[in-house]
C-alpha positions in Angstrom: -14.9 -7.2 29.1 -13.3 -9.9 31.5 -11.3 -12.2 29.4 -10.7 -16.1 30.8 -6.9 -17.0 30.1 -7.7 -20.6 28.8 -4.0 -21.3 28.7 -3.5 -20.7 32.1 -6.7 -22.3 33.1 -5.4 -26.1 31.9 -7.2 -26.0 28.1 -4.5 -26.5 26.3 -4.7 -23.6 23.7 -5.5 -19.8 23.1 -9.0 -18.3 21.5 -7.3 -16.5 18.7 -9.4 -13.6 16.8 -7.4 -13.0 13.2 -8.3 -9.7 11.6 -7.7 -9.0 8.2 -9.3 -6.6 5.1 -10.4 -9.7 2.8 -10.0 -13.5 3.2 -10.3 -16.8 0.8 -12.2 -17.8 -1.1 -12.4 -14.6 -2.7 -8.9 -13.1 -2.4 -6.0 -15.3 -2.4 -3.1 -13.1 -2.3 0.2 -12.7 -0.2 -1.5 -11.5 3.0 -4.4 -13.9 3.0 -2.2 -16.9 2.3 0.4 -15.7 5.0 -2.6 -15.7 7.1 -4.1 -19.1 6.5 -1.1 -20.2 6.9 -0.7 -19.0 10.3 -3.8 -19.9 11.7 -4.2 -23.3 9.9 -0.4 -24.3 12.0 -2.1 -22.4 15.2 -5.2 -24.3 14.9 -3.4 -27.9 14.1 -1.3 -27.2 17.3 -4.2 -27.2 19.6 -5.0 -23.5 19.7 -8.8 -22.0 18.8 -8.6 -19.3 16.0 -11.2 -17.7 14.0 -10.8 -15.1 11.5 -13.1 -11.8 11.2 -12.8 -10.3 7.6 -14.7 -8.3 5.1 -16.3 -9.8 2.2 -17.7 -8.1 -1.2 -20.6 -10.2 -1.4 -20.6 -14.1 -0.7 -23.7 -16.2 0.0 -26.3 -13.9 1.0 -28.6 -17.1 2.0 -26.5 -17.3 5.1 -26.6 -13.5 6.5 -27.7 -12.1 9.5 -28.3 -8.4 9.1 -27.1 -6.1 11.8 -27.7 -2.7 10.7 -25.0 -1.0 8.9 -23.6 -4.3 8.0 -25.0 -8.3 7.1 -22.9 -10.9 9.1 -21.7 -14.4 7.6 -19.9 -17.1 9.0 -18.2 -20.0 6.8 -15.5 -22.6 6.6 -12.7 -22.5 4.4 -10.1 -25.4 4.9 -11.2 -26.0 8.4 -10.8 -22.3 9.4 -13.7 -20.3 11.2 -14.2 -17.5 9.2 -17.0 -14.3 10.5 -17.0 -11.7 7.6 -19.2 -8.6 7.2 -20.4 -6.6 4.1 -21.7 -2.4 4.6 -25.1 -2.2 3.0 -24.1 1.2 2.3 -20.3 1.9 1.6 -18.8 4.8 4.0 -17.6 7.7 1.9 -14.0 7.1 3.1 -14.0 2.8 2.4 -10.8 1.9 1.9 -9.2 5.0 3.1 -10.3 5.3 6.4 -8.4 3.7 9.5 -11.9 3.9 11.7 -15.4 4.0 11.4 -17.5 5.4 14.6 -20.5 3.9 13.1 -18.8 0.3 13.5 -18.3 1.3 17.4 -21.0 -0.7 18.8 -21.3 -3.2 16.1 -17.5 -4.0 16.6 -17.6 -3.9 20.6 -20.5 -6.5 20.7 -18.8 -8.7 17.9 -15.6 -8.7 20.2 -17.8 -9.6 23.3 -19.6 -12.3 22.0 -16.2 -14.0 20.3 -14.2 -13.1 23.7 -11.1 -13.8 22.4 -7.3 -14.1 24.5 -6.0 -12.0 21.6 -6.3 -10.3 18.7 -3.9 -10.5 15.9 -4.2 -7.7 13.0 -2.9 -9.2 9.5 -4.2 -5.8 7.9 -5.8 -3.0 9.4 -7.6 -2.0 6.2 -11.7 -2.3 6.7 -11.5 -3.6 10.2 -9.7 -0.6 11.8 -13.1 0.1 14.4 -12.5 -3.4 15.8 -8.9 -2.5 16.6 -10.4 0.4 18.7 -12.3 -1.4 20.3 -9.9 -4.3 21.3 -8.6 -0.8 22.7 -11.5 -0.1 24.9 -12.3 -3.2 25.7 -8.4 -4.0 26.8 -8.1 -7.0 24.5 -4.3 -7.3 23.8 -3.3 -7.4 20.0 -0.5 -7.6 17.7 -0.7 -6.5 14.0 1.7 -7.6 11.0 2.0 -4.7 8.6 2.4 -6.8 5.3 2.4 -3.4 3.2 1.9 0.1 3.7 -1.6 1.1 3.9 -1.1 2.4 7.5 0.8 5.1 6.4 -0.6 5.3 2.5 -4.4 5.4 1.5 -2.3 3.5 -1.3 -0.9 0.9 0.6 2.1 0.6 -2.4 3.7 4.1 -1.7 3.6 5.6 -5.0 2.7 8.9 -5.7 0.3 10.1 -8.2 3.0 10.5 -10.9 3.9 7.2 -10.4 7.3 7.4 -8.5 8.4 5.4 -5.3 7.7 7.5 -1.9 9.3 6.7 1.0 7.0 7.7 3.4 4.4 10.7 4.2 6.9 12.6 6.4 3.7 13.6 8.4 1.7 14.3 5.2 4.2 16.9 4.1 5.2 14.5 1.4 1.4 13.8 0.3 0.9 17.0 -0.1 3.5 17.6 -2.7 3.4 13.9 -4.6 -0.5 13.1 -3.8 -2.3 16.3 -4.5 -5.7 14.7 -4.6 -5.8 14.0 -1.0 -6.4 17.1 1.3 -4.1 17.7 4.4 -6.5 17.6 6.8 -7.3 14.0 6.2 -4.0 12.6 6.0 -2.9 14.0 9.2 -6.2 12.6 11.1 -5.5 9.2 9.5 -1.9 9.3 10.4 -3.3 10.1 13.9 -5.4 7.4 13.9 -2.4 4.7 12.5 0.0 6.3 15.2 -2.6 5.1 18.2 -3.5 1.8 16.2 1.0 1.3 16.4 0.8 2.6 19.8 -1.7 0.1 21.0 -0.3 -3.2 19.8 1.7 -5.6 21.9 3.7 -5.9 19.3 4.2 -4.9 15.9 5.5 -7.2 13.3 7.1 -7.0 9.7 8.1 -9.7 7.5 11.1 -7.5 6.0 14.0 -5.3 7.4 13.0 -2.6 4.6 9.1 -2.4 5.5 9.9 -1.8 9.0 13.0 1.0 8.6 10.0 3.2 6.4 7.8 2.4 9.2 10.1 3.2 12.1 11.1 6.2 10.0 7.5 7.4 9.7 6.8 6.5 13.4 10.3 6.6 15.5 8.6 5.3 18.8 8.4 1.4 16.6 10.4 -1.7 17.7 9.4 -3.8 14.9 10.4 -7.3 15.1 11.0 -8.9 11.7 9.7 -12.7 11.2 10.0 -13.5 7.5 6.7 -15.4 5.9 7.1 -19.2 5.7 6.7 -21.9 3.2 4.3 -24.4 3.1 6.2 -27.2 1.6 3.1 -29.6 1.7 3.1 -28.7 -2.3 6.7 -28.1 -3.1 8.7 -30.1 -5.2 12.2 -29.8 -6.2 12.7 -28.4 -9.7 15.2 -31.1 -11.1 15.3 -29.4 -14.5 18.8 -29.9 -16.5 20.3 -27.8 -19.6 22.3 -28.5 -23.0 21.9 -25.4 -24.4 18.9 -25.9 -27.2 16.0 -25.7 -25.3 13.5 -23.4 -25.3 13.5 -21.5 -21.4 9.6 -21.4 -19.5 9.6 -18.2 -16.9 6.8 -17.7 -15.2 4.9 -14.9 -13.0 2.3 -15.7 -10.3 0.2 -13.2 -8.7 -1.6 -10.0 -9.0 -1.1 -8.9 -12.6 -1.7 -4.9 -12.4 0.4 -1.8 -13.4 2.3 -1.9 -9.6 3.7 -5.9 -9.9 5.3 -4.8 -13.3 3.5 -6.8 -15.6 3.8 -4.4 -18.7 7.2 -4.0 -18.1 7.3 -7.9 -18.2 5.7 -8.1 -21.1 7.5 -5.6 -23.3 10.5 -7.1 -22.2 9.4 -10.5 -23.9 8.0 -8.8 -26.9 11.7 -8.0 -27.9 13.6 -10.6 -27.1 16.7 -11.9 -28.6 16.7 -16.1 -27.8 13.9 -18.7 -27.8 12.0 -18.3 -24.6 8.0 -18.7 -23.0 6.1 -16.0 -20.5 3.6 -18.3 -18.7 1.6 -15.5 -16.2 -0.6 -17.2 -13.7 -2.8 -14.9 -11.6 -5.7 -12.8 -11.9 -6.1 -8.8 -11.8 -8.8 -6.0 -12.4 -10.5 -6.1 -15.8 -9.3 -2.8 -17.6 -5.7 -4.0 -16.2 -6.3 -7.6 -17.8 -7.4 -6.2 -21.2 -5.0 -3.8 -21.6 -2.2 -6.5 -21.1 -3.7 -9.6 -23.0 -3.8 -6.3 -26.0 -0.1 -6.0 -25.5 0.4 -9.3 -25.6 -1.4 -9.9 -28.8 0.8 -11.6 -32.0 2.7 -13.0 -29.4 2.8 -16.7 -29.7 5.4 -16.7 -26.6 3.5 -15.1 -24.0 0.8 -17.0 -22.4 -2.1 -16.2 -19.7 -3.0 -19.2 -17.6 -5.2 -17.9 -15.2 -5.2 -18.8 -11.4 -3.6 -22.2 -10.5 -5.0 -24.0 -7.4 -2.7 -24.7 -4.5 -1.9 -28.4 -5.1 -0.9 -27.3 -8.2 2.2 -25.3 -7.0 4.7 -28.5 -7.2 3.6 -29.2 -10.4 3.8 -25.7 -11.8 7.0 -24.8 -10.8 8.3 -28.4 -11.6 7.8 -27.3 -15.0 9.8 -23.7 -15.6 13.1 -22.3 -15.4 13.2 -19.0 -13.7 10.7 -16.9 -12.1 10.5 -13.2 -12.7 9.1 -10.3 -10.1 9.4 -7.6 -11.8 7.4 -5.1 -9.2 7.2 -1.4 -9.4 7.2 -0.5 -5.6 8.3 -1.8 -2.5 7.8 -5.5 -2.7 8.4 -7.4 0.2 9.7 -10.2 0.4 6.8 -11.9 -1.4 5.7 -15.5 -0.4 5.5 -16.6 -4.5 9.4 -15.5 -4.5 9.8 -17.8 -1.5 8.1 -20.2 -3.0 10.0 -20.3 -6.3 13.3 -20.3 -4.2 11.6 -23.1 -2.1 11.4 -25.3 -5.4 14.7 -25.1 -6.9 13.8 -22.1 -9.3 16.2 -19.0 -10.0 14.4 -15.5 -9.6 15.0 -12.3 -11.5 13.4 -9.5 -9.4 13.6 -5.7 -9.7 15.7 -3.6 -7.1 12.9 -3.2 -4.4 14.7 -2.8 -1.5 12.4 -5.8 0.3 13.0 -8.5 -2.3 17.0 -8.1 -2.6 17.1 -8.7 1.3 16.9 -12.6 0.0 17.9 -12.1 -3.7 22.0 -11.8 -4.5 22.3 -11.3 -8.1 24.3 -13.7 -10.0 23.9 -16.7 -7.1 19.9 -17.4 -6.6 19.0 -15.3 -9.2 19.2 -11.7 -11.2 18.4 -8.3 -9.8 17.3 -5.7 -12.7 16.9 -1.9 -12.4 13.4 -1.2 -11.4 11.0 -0.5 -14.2 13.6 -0.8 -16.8 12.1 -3.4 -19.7 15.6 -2.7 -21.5 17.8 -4.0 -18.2 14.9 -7.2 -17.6 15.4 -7.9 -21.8 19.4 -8.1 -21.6 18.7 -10.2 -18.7 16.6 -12.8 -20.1 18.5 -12.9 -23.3 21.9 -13.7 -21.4 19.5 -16.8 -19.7 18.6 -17.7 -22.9 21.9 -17.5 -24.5 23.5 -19.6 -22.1 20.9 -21.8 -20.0 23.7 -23.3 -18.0 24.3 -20.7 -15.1 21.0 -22.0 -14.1 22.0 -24.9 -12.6 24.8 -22.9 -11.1 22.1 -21.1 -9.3 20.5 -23.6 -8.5 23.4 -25.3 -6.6 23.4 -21.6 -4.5 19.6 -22.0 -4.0 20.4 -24.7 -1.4 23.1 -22.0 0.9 20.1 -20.1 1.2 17.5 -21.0 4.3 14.2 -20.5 3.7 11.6 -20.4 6.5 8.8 -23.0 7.3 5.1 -22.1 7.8 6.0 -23.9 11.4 9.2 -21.5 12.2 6.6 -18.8 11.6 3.8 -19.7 13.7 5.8 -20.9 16.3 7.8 -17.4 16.4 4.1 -15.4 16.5 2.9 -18.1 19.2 6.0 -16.8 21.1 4.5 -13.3 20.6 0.9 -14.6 22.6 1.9 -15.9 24.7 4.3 -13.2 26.1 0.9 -11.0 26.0 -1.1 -13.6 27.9 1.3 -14.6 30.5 
């Protein structure tokens, strides 16, 4: 495919193709706001980007079948947005880095969009277009926000629950993820190695993230550029303390097993001092029920559902600390950013990605992963003496934070050096 370098050519601005597993308005997560947030700066600063996802679903009104799959295009925020749905789910979905069924589909798609470059924000679902950026010698770069390239589980956790480290070649699955059989493992690790191989550049948004990857694939570089802030919705937290009042934490995001939300929430069954659980977010049904049950005859906790993004200033205007209490190897998550961003203290647990920006006792707590008893003692020593919040607070400010525009002008930096 011959490619026409429009920012050579006097245009101003690079055709940018964004690739990612799933995209707003249907998920709304850390990896699809990082995303938006990218390409919403790229596009404001003159450059063309469009973003190719999959979607469960959608408005089947607009969709162009194309064999194995139906085609839609839509807006959301001013973004270009080309999604595709199977009609008949592959046996490996979700699991598999490529799909030979895709290959022509995905060639002609990259054809007709004829992009300068290709930027991966998750390779799950849209693996066969990254082969065929291959064969068509499209340059691309790829962010690996979690782990799915080298985990069908993307969270690295084993079947009995326990942190991994890495597949050490599938040895490792073998022993802690019975249920998946040798042979594919080491044909999907294949198949992430030559998706690594291929890209211009690979990308992480944590130190940690990118030591398991480079330890799993020793031929990475990774270059770590941390997510931004949006601070178009960020207000400064100005709450004060006497002592008497009753403390607001919060949680925003996924609420499942692997962000920690029962340990959250037996933690603030049994507490000691006056405080409220506000958790805003959504999760998968059996998930939801299960917690709203353990939650029940609890006048303190409170589910608030999903808060739009205008919302955010207001929100966080409103609590005291934020609490991440994740099961696996968080990293570096934007709603932490974001609390830090507004003035609000964090407690986290001890993954490795989240205390690269947490130091206990100044910005916030760090507790022993998974340990309710060690998150309670926490809270209770908040609530007991709500003043070492504004000491915290006063540390927030030694700590920078990046913008959404210190992001997207370190990624441009990363086109442009493959265009040039």
């Amino acid at each position: 495919m011959e490619r026409k370098d429009r920012c050579r050519e006097g245009s101003g601005g690079m055709k940018i193709l964004y690739l990612v597993h799933q995209f707003y308005p249907d998920h709304y997560t850390g990896t699809e706001k990082f995303l938006l947030n990218l390409a919403s700066v790229a596009q404001r600063w003159g450059h063309s980007v469009k973003v190719l996802t999959y979607r469960f679903g959608g408005d089947n009104a607009n969709n162009v079948g194309d064999g194995l799959v139906d085609f839609q295009n839509y807006l959301y925020k001013g973004i270009e947005v080309l999604s595709f749905t199977y009609k008949s789910y592959p046996a490996d979905f979700g699991f598999g880095v490529e799909d030979a069924n895709l290959w022509s589909i995905s060639e002609k798609v990259l054809s007709d969009e004829n992009p300068d470059l290709i930027h991966v924000a998750h390779p799950m679902r849209v693996g066969e277009f990254i082969k065929s950026a291959r064969r068509l010698n499209v340059p691309y770069v790829i962010t690996l926000t979690d782990f799915w390239l080298m985990c069908p589980k993307a969270i690295l956790l084993t079947s009995g629950k326990e942190l991994c480290y890495g597949p050490q070649r599938g040895e490792m699955c073998q022993h802690a993820c019975p249920e998946f059989s040798n042979a594919s493992i080491v044909s999907r690790l294949a198949n992430a190695e030559e998706i690594l191989r291929g890209a211009k550049a690979v990308i992480v948004p944590s130190r940690f993230l990118g030591s398991l990857f480079k330890h799993e694939f020793p031929f990475l570089e990774p270059r770590v550029i941390p997510y931004g802030i949006d601070f178009t919705n960020i207000k400064r937290n100005a709450r004060t303390y006497t002592g008497e009042e009753e403390l607001t934490f919060i949680f925003a995001g996924q609420i499942d097993y692997h962000k920690g939300v029962h340990i959250l929430l037996d933690a603030f069954k049994r507490l000691s001092g006056k405080a409220k659980l506000k958790l805003y977010g959504s999760g998968p049904e059996g998930a939801m029920r299960n917690f709203k049950e353990m939650a029940k005859g609890h006048s303190n906790i409170e589910f608030c559902g999903v808060y739009a993004e205008n919302k955010l200033g207001e929100i966080f205007g409103s609590v005291d600390v934020a609490v991440i209490p994740s099961n696996w190897h968080e990293n570096n998550t934007i709603v932490m950013r974001e609390a830090l961003a507004s003035n609000v203290p964090c407690i986290v647990s001890s993954g490795e990605g989240m205390i690269e920006k947490i130091q206990d006792g100044m910005n916030g707590f760090i507790f022993r992963m998974g340990d309710a008893d060690h998150l309670k003692e926490i809270v209770d020593r908040i609530t007991a003496r709500p003043g070492i919040l504004e000491e915290m607070k006063r540390n927030i400010h030694t700590y920078a934070l990046t913008t959404v525009e210190q992001e997207a002008y370190a990624y441009v930096e990363e086109y442009q050096k493959l265009i040039s």
